[in-house]
C-alpha positions as CSV (number, residue, x, y, z in Angstrom):
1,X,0.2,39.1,20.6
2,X,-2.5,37.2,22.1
3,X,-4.9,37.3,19.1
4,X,-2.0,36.7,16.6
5,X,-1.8,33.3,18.8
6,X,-4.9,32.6,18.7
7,X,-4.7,32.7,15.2
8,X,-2.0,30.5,14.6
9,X,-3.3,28.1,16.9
10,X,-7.1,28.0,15.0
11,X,-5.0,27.7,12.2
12,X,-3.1,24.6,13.7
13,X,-6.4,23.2,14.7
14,X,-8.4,23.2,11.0
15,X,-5.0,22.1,9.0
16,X,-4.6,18.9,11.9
17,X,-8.7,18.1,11.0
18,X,-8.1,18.6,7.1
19,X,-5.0,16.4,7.6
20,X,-7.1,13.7,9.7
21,X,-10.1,14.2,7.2
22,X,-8.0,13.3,4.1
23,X,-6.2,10.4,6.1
24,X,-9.6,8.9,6.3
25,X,-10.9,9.7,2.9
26,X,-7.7,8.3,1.0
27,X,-8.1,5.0,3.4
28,X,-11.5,4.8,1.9
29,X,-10.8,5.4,-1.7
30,X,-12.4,9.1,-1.8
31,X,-8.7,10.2,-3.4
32,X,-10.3,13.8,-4.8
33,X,-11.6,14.8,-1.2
34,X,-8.2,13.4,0.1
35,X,-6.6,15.7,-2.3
36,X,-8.6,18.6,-1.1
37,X,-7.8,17.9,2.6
38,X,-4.6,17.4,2.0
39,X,-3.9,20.9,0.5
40,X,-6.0,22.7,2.8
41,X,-3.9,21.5,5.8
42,X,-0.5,21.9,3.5
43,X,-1.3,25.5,2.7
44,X,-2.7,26.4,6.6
45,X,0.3,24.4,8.2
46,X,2.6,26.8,5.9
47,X,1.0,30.0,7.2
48,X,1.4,29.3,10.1
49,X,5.5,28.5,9.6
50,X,6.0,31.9,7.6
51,X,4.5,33.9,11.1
52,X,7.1,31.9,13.5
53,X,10.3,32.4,10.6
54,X,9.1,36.1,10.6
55,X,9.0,36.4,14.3
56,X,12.7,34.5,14.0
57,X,11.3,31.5,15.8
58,X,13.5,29.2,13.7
59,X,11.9,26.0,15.8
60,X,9.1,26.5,15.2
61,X,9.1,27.5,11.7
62,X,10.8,23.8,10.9
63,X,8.3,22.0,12.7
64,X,5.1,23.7,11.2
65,X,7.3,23.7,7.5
66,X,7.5,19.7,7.8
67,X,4.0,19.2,8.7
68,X,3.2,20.7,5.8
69,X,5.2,19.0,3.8
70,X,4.5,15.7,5.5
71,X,0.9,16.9,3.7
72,X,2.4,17.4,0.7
73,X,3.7,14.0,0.5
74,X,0.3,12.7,1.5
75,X,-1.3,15.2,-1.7
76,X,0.8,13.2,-4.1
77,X,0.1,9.8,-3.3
78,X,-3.5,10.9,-3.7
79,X,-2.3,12.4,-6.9
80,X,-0.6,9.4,-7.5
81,X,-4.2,7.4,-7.2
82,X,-5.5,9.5,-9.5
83,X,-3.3,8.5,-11.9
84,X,-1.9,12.2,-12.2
85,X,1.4,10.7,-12.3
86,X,3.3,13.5,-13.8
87,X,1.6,16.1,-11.3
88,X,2.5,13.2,-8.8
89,X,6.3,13.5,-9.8
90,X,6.3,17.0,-9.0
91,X,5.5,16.8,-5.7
92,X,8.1,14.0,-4.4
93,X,10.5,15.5,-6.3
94,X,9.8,18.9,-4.9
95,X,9.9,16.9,-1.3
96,X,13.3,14.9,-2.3
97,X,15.0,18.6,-2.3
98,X,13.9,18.9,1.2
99,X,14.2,15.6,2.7
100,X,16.7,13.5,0.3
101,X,17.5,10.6,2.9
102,X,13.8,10.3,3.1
103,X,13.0,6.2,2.2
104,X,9.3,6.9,1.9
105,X,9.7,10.2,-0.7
106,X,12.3,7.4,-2.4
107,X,9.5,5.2,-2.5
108,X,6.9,7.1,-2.9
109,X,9.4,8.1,-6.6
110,X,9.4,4.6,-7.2
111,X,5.8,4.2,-7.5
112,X,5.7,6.8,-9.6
113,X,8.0,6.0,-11.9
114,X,6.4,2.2,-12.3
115,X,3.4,3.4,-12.9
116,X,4.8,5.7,-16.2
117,X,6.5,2.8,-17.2
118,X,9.8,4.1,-16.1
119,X,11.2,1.1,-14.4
120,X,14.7,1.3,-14.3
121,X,14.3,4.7,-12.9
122,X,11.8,3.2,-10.4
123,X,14.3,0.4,-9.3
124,X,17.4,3.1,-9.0
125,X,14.4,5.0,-6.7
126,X,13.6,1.9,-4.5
127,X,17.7,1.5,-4.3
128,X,18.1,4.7,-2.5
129,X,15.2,4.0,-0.1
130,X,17.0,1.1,0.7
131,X,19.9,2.7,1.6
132,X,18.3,4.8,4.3
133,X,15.6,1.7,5.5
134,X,18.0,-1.6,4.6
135,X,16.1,-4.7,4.7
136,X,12.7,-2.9,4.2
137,X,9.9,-5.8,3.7
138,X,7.7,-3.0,1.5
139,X,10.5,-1.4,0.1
140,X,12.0,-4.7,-1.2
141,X,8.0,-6.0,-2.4
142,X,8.1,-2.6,-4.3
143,X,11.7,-3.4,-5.9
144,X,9.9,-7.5,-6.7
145,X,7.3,-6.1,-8.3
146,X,9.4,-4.0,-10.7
147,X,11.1,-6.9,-11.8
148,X,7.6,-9.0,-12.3
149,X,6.5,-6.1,-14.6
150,X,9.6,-6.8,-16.3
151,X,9.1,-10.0,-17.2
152,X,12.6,-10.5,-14.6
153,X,10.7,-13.2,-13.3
154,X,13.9,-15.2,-11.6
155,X,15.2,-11.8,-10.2
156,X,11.5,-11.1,-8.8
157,X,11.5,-14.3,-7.0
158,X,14.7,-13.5,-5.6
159,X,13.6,-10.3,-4.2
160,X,10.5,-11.3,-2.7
161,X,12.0,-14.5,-0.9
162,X,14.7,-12.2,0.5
163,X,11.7,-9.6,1.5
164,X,9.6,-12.1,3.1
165,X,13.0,-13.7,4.7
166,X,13.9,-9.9,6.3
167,X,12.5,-9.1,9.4
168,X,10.2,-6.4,10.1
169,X,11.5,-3.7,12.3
170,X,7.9,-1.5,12.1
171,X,4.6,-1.8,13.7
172,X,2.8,-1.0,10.4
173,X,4.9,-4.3,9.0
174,X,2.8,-6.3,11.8
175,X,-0.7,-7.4,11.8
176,X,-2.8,-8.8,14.4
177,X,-5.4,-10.5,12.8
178,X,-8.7,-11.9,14.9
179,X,-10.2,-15.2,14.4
180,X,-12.5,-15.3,10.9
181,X,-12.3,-16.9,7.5
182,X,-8.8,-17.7,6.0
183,X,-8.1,-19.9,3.1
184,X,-8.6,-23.5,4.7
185,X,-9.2,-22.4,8.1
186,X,-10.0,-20.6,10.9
187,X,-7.9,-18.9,13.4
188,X,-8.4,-19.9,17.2
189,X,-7.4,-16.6,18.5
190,X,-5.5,-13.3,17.6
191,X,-2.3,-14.0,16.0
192,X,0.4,-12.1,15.7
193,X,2.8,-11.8,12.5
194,X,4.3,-10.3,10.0
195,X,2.0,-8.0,7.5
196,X,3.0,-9.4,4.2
197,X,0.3,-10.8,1.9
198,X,1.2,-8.5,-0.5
199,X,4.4,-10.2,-0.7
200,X,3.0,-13.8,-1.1
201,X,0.6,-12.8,-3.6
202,X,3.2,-11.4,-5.7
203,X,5.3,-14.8,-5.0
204,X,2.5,-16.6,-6.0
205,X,1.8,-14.7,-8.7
206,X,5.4,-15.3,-10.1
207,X,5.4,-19.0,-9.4
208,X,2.2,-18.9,-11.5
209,X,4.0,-17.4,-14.2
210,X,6.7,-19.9,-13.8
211,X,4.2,-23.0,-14.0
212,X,5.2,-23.8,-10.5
213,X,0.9,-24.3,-9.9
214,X,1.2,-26.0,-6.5
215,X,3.7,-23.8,-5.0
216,X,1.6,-20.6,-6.0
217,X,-1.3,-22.3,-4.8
218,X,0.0,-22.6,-1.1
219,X,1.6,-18.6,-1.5
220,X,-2.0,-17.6,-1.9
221,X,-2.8,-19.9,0.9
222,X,-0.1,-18.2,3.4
223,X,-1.0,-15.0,2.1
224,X,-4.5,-15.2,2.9
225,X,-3.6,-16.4,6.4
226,X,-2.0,-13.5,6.6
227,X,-4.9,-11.3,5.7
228,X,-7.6,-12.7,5.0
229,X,-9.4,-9.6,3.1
230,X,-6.5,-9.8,0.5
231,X,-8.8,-9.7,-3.1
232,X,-6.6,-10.9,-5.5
233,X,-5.0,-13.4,-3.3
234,X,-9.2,-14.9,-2.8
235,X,-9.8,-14.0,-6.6
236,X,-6.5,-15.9,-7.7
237,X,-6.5,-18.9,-5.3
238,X,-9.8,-19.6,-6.2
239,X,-9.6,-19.7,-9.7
240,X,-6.1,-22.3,-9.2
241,X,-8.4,-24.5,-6.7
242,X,-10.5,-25.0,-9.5
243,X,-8.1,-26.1,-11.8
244,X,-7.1,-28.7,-8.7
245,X,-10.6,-29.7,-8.9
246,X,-11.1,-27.9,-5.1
247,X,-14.5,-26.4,-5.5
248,X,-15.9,-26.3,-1.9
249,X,-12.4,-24.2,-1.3
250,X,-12.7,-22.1,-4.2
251,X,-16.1,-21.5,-4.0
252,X,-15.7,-19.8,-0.1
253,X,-12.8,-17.8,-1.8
254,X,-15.6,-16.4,-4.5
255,X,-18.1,-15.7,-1.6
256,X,-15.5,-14.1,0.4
257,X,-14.4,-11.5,-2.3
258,X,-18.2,-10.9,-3.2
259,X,-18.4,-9.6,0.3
260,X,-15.2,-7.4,0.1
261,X,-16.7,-6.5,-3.7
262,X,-19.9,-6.3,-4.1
263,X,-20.4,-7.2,-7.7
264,X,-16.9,-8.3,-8.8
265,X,-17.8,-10.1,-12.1
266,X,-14.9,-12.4,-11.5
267,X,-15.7,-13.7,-8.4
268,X,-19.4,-13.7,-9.4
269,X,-18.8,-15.9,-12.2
270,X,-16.3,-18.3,-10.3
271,X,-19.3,-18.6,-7.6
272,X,-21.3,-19.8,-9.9
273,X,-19.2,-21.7,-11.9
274,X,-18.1,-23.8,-8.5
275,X,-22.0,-23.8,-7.4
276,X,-22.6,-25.8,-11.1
277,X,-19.5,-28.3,-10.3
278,X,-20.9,-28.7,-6.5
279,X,-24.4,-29.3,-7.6
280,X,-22.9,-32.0,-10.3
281,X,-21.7,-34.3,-7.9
């Protein structure tokens, strides 16, 4: 009995340190070694339920079956960024069967489905995970963006106003960001708000699309205040500050995103483009 524990709970140990090792990898763009990771703690979190459903420990079983399939879910987004979309599929459907009021598996079949280029399946997918997380910020951005892929570029607007207009009810929808570079400025001290550059970038990308120029402008403003380290937010701002003739502005954008990426040719070339405009004066 004792070794048999001891088993189980060397087991426990190596799939929590696979699970932690493919958190970090798939934060850090390494998606094949998340994808390892995430099996190996799937498949050692599932041993470990089949001992406690054979002992009859029901408890247990359930708590050691949903880690694993907590893994699972993480092995398909890393699928997913792979671009193994139909492998992808697989999984959150397979996790949908377990966990059907689930908003993040409804998501997660959302982003799936965008990416094949099934979109009205992706919006009915983002609809259901708004029924079990109403109001979602990132659930709604996910629904804008559909739309904006669509060409639905009034109904996108609408989304993402209502999105950015929601309030967030998680701690992962809140950033504290410390004082450094933002767009025009610089923070004084920590600040407190809601996460959602994502959401203004896309804004501003529909206003562009819209020829609404000045209003885009200032959504890649706010969403840069938001997070400062937002790339296409810097790579887009700075290219519409140039056409406003702003090229001290645009060029800090440029050197910004040449920090974040390290040979972007688009911000490379906007550099110097700015640097030739500066040095013309």
């Amino acid at each position: 009995m004792a070794k048999m524990a001891n088993t189980l709970k060397e087991l426990d140990r190596l799939a929590e340190e696979a699970y932690r090792k493919g958190r970090i990898s798939f934060q850090t763009g390494r998606f094949e070694e998340a994808l390892t990771a995430y099996g190996e703690a799937a498949d050692a979190w599932d041993k470990v339920a089949g001992v406690f459903f054979e002992k009859g420990k029901e408890a247990s079983g359930k708590e050691f079956l949903e880690k694993a399939g907590d893994a699972r879910s993480c092995y398909g987004m890393a699928l997913f960024k792979l671009e193994r979309y139909e492998e992808a599929l697989g999984i959150v459907d397979a996790a949908l069967e377990l966990k059907p009021e689930s908003p993040v598996e409804w998501s997660n079949r959302g982003f799936v489905l965008s990416a094949l280029n099934r979109n009205e399946e992706a919006l009915k997918a983002f609809e259901n995970a708004l029924v079990f997380d109403p109001e979602s910020p990132k659930i709604l951005t996910s629904m804008g963006i559909v739309y904006f892929r669509m060409g639905l570029l009034e109904k996108a607007l609408e989304i993402f106003d209502y999105a950015l207009a929601a309030e967030p009810r998680k701690a992962s929808d809140w950033a504290c960001k410390i004082p450094r570079f933002s767009f025009f400025s610089r923070n004084k001290a920590p600040i407190m708000k809601p996460d959602n550059a994502g959401t203004w970038y896309w804004k501003g990308s529909v206003l562009l699309e819209l020829g609404e120029k000045e209003k885009a402008l200032n959504a890649f403003r706010t969403a840069l205040e938001s997070d400062p380290d937002h790339l296409d937010a810097l790579l887009t701002g700075g290219d519409l500050l140039c056409e406003f003739t702003e090229y001290v502005e645009a060029f800090r954008c440029y050197v910004r995103a040449l920090k974040l990426s390290p040979g972007n040719e688009a911000a490379s070339n906007g550099k110097e483009y700015c640097e030739a405009k500066i040095n013309a004066y």
